[in-house]
N, CA, C and O atoms as a printed pandas DataFrame, in Angstrom:
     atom_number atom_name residue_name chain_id  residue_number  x_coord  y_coord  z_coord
0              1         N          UNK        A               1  -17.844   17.518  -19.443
1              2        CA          UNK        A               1  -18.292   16.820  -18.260
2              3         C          UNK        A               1  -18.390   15.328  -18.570
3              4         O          UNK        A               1  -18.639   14.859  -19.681
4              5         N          UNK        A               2  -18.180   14.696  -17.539
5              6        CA          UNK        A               2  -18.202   13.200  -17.470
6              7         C          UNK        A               2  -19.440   12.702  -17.173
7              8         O          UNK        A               2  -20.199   12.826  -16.212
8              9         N          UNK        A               3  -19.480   12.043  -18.330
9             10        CA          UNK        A               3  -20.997   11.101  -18.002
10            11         C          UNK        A               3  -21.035    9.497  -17.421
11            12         O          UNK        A               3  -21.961    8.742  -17.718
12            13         N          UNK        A               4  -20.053    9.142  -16.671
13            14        CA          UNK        A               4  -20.151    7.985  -15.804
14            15         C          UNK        A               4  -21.903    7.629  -15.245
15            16         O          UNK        A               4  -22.633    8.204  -14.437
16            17         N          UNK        A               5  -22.070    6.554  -16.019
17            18        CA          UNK        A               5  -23.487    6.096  -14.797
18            19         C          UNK        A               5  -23.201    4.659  -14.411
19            20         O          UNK        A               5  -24.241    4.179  -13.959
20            21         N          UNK        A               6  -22.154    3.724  -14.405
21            22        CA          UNK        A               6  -21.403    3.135  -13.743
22            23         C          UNK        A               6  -19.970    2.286  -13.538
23            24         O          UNK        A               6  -19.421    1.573  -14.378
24            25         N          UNK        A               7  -19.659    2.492  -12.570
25            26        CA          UNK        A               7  -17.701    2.071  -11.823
26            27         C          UNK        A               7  -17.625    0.375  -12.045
27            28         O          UNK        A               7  -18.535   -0.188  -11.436
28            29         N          UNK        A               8  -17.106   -0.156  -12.476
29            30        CA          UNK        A               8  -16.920   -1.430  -12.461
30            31         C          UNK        A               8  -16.049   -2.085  -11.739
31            32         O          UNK        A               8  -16.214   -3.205  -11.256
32            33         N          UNK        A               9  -14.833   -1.203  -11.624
33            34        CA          UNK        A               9  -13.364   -1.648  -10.724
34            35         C          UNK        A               9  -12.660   -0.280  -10.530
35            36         O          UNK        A               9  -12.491    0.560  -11.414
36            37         N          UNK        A              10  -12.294   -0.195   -9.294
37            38        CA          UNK        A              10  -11.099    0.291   -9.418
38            39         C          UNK        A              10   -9.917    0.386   -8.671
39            40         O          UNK        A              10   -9.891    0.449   -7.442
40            41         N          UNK        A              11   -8.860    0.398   -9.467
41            42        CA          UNK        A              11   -7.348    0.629   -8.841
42            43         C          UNK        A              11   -6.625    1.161   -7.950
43            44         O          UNK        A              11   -6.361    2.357   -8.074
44            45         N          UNK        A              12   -6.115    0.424   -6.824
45            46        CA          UNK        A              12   -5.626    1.338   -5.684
46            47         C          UNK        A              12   -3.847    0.507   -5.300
47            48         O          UNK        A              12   -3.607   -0.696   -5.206
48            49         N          UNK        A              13   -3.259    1.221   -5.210
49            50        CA          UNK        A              13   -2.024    0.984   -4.899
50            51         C          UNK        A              13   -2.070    1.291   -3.326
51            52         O          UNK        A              13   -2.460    2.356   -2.847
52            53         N          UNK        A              14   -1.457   -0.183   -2.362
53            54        CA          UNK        A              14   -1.871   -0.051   -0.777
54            55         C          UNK        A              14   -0.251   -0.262   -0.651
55            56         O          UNK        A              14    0.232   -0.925   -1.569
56            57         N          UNK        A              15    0.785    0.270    0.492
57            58        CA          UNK        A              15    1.687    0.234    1.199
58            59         C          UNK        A              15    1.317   -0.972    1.944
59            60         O          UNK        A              15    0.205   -1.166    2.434
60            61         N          UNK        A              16    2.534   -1.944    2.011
61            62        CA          UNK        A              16    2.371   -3.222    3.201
62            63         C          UNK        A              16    2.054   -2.864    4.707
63            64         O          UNK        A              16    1.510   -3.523    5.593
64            65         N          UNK        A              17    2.740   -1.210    4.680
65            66        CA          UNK        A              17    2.604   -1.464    6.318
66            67         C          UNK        A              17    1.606   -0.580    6.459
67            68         O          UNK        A              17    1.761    0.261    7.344
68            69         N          UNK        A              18    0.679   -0.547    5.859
69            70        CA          UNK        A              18   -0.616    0.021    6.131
70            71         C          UNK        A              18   -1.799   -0.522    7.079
71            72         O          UNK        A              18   -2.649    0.225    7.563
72            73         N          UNK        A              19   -1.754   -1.826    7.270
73            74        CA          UNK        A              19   -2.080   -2.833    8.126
74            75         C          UNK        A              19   -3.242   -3.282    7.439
75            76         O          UNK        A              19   -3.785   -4.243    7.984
76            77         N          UNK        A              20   -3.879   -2.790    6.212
77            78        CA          UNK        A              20   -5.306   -2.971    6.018
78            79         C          UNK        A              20   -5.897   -4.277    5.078
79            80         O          UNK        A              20   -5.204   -4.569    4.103
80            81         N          UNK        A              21   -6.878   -4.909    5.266
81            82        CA          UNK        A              21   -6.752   -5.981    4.641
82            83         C          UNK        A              21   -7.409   -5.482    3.753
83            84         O          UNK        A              21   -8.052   -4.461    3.999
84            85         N          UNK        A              22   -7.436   -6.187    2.198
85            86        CA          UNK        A              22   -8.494   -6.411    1.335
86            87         C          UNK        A              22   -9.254   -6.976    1.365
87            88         O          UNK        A              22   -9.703   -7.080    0.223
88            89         N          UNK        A              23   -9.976   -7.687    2.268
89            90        CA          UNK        A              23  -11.355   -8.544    2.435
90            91         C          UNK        A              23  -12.249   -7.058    3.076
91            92         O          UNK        A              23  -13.421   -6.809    2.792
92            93         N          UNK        A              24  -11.478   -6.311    3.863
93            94        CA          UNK        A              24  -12.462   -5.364    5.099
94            95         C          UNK        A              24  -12.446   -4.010    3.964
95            96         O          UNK        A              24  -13.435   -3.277    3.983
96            97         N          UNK        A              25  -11.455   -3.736    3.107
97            98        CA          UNK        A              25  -11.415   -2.355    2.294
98            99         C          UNK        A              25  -12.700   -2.745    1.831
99           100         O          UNK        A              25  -13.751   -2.213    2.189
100          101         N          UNK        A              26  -12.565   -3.954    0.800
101          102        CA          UNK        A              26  -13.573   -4.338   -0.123
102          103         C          UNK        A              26  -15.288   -3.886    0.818
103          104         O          UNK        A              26  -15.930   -2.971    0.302
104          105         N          UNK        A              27  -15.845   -4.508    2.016
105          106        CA          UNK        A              27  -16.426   -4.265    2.852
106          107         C          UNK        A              27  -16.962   -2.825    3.163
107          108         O          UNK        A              27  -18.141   -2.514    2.998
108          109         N          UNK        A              28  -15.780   -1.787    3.730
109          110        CA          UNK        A              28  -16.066   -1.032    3.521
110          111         C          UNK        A              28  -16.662    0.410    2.814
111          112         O          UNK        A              28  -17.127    1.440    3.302
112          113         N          UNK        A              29  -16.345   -0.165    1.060
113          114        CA          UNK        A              29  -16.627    0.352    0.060
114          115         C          UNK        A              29  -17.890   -0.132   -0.324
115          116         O          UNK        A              29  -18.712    0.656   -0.793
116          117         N          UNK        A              30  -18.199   -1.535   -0.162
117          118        CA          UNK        A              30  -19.192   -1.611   -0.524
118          119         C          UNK        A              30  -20.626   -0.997    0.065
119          120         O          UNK        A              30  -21.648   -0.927   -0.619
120          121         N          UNK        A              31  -20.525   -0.561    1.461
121          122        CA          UNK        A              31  -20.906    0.046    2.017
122          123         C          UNK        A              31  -21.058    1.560    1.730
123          124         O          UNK        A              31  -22.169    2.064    1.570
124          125         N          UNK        A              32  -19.804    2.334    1.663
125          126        CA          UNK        A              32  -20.359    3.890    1.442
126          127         C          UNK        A              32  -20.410    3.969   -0.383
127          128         O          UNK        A              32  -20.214    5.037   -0.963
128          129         N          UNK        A              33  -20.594    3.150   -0.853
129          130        CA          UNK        A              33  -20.674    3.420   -2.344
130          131         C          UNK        A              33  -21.984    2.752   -2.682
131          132         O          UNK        A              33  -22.181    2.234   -3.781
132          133         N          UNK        A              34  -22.714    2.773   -1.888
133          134        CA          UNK        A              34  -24.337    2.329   -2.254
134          135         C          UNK        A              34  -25.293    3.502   -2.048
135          136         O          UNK        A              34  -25.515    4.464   -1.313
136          137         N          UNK        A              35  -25.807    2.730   -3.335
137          138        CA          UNK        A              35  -26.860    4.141   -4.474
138          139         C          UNK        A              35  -25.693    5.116   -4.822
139          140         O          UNK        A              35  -26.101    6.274   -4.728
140          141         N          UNK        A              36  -24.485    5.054   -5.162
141          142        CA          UNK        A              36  -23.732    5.454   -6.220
142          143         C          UNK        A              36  -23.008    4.861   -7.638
143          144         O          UNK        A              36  -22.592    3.703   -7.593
144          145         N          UNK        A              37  -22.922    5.278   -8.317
145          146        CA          UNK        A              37  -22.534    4.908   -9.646
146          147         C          UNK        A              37  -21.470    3.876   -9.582
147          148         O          UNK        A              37  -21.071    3.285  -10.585
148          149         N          UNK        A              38  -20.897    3.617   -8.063
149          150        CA          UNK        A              38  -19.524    3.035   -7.982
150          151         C          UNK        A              38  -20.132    1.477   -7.305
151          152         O          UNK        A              38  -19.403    0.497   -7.461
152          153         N          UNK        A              39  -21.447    1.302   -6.576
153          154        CA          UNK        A              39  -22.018    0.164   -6.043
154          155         C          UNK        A              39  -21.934   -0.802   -6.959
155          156         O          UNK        A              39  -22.404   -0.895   -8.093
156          157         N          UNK        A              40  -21.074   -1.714   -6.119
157          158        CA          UNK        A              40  -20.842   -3.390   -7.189
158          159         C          UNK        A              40  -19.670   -3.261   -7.298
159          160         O          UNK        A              40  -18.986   -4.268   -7.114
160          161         N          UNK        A              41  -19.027   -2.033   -7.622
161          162        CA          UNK        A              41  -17.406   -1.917   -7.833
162          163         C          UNK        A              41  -16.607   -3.102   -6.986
163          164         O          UNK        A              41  -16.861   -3.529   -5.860
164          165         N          UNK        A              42  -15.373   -3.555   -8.067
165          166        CA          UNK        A              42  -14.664   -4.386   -7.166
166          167         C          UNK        A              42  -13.375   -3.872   -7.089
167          168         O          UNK        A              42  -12.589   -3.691   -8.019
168          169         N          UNK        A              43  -13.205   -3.627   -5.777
169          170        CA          UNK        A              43  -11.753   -2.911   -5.985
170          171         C          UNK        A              43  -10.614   -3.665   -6.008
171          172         O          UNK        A              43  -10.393   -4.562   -5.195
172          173         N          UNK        A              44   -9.597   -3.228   -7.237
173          174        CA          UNK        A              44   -7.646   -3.976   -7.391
174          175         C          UNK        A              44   -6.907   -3.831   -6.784
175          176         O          UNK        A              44   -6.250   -2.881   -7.211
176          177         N          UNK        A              45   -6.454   -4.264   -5.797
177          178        CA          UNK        A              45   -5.444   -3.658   -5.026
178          179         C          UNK        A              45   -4.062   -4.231   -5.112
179          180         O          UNK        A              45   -3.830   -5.435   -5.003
180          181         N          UNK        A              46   -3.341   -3.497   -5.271
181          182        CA          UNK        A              46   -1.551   -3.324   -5.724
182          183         C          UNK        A              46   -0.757   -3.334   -4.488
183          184         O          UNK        A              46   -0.706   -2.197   -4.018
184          185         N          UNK        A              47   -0.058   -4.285   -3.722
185          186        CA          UNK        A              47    0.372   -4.153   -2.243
186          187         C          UNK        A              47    2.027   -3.555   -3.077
187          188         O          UNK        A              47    2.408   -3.900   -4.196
188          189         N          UNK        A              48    2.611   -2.791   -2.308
189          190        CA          UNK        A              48    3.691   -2.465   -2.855
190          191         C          UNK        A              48    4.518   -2.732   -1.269
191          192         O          UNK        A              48    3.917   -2.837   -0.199
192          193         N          UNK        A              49    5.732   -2.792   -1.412
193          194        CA          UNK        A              49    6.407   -2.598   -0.144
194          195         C          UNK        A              49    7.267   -1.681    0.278
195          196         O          UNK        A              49    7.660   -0.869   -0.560
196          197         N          UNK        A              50    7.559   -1.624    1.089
197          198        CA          UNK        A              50    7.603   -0.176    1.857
198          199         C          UNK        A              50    9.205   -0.092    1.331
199          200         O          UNK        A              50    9.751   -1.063    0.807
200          201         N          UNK        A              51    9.676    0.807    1.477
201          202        CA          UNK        A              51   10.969    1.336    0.715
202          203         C          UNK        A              51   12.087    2.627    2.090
203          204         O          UNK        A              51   11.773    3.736    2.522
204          205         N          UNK        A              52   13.300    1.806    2.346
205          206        CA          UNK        A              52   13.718    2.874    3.279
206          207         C          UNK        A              52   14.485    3.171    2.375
207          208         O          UNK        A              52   14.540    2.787    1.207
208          209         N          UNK        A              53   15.335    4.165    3.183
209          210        CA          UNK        A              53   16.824    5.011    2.607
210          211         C          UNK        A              53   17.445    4.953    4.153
211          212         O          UNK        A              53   16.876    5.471    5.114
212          213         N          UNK        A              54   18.301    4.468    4.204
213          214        CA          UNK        A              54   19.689    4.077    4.958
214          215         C          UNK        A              54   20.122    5.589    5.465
215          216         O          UNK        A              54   20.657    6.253    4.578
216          217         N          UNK        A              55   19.989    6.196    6.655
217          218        CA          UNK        A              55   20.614    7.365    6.984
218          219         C          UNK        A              55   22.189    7.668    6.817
219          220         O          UNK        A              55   22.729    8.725    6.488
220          221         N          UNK        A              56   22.704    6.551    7.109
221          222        CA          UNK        A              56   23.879    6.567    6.814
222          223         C          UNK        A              56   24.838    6.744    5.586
223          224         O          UNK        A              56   25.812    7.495    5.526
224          225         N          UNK        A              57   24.368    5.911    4.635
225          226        CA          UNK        A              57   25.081    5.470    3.305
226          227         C          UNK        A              57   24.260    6.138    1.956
227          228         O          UNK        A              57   24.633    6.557    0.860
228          229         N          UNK        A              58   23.045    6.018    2.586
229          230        CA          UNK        A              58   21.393    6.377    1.499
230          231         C          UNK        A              58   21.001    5.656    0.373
231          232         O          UNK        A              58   20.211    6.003   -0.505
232          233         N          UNK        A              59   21.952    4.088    0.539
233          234        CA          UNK        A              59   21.175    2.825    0.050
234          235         C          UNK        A              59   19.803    2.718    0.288
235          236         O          UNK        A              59   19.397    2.547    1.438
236          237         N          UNK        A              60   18.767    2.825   -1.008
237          238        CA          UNK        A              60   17.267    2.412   -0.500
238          239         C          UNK        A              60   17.374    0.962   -0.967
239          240         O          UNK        A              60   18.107    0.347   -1.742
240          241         N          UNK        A              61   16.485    0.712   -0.287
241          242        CA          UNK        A              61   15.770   -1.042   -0.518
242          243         C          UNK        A              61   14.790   -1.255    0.089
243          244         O          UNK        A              61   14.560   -0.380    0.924
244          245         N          UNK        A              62   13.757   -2.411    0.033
245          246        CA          UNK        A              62   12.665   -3.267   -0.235
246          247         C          UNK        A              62   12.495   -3.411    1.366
247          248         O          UNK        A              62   13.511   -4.041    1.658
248          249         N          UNK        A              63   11.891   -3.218    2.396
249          250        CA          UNK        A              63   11.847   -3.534    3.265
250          251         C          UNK        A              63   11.653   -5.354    3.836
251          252         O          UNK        A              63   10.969   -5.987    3.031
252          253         N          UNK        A              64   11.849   -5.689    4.318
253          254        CA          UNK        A              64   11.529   -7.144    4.431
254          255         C          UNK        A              64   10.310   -6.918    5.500
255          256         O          UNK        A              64   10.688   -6.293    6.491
256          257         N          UNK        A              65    9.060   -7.255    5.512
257          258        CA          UNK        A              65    7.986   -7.226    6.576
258          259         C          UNK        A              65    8.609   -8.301    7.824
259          260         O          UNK        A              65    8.913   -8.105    9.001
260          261         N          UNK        A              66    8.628   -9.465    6.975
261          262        CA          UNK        A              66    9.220  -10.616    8.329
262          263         C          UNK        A              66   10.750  -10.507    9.021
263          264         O          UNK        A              66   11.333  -11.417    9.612
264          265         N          UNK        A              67   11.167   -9.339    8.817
265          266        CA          UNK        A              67   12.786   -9.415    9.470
266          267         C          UNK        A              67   12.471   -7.978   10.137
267          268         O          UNK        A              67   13.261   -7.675   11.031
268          269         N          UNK        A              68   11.424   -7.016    9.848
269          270        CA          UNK        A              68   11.031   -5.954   10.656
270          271         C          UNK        A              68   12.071   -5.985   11.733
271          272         O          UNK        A              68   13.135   -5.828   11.135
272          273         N          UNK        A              69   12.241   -6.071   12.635
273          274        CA          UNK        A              69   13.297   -6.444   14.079
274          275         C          UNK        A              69   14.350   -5.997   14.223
275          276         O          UNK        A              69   14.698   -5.104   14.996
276          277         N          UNK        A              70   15.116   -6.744   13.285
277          278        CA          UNK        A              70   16.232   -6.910   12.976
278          279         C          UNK        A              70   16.627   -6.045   11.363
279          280         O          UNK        A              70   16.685   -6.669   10.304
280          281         N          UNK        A              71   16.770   -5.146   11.425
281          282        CA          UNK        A              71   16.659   -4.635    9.483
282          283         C          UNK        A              71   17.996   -4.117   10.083
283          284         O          UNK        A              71   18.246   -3.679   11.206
284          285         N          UNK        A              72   18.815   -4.311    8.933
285          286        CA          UNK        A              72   19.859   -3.766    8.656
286          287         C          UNK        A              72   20.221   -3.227    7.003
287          288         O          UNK        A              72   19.721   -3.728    5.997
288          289         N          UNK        A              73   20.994   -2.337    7.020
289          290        CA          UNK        A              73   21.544   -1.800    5.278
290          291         C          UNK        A              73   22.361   -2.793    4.813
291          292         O          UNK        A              73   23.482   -3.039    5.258
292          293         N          UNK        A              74   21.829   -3.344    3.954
293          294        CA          UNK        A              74   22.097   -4.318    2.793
294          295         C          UNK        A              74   23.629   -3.943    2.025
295          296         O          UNK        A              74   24.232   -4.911    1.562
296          297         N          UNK        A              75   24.380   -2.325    1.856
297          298        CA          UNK        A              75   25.334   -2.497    2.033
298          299         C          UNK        A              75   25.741   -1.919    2.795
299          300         O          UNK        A              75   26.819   -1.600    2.295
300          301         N          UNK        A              76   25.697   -1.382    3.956
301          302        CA          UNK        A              76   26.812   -0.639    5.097
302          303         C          UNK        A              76   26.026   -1.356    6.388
303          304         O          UNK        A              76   25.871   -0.468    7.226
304          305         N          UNK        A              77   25.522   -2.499    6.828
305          306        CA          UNK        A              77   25.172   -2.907    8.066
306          307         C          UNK        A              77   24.740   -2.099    9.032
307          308         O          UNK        A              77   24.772   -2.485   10.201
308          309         N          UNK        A              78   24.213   -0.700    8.652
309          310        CA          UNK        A              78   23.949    0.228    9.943
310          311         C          UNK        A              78   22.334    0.067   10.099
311          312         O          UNK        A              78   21.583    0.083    9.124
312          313         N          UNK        A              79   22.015   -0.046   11.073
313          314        CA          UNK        A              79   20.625    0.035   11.376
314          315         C          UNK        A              79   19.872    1.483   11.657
315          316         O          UNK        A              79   19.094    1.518   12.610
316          317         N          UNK        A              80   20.058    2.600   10.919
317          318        CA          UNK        A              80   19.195    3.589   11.244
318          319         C          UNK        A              80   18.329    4.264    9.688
319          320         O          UNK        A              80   19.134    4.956    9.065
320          321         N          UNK        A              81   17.301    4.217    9.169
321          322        CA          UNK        A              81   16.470    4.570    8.420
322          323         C          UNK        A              81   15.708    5.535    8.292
323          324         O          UNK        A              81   15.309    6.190    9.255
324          325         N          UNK        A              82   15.345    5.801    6.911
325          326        CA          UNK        A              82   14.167    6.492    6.717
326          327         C          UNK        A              82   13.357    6.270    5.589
327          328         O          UNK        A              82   13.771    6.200    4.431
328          329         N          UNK        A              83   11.483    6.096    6.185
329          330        CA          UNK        A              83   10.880    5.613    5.219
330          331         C          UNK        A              83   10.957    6.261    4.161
331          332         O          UNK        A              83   11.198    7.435    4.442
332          333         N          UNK        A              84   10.868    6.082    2.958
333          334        CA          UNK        A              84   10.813    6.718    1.739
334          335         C          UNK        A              84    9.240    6.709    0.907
335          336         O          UNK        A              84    8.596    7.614    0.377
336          337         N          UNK        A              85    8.999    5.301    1.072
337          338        CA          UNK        A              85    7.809    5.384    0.521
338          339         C          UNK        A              85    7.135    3.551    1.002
339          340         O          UNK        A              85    6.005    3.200    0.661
């Protein structure tokens, strides 16, 4: 058994298009993690970006957030996707 009596940080890997900020996560944790071992914790957060696969060809790549609109496959120009991750 684990004897934790207290969290100092911890690590979270967030998707870009998750919409969520790190000022309000932080907020919210600090909140339901009081009078637990984890209160004070500062949480790391890892923004990763979102990743399609090209229906067509099944080129994945990097999504661009600011070209959202307009996305096309980087090599076969077709515009139809699927998120991957």
């Amino acid at each position: 058994m684990h004897r934790v009596t207290r969290v100092h940080a911890i690590s979270l890997t967030v998707g870009e298009l998750s919409d969520l900020e790190q000022e309000w996560m932080q907020k919210y944790f600090d909140h339901l993690s009081k009078g637990t071992p984890a209160e004070g914790a500062r949480l790391k957060i890892t923004w990763v970006k979102a990743v399609l696969s090209c229906d067509s060809c099944g080129c994945r790549f990097d999504m661009d957030r600011s070209r959202q609109g307009e996305l096309v496959c980087p090599a076969c120009g077709r515009e139809r996707f699927s998120l991957v991750s």
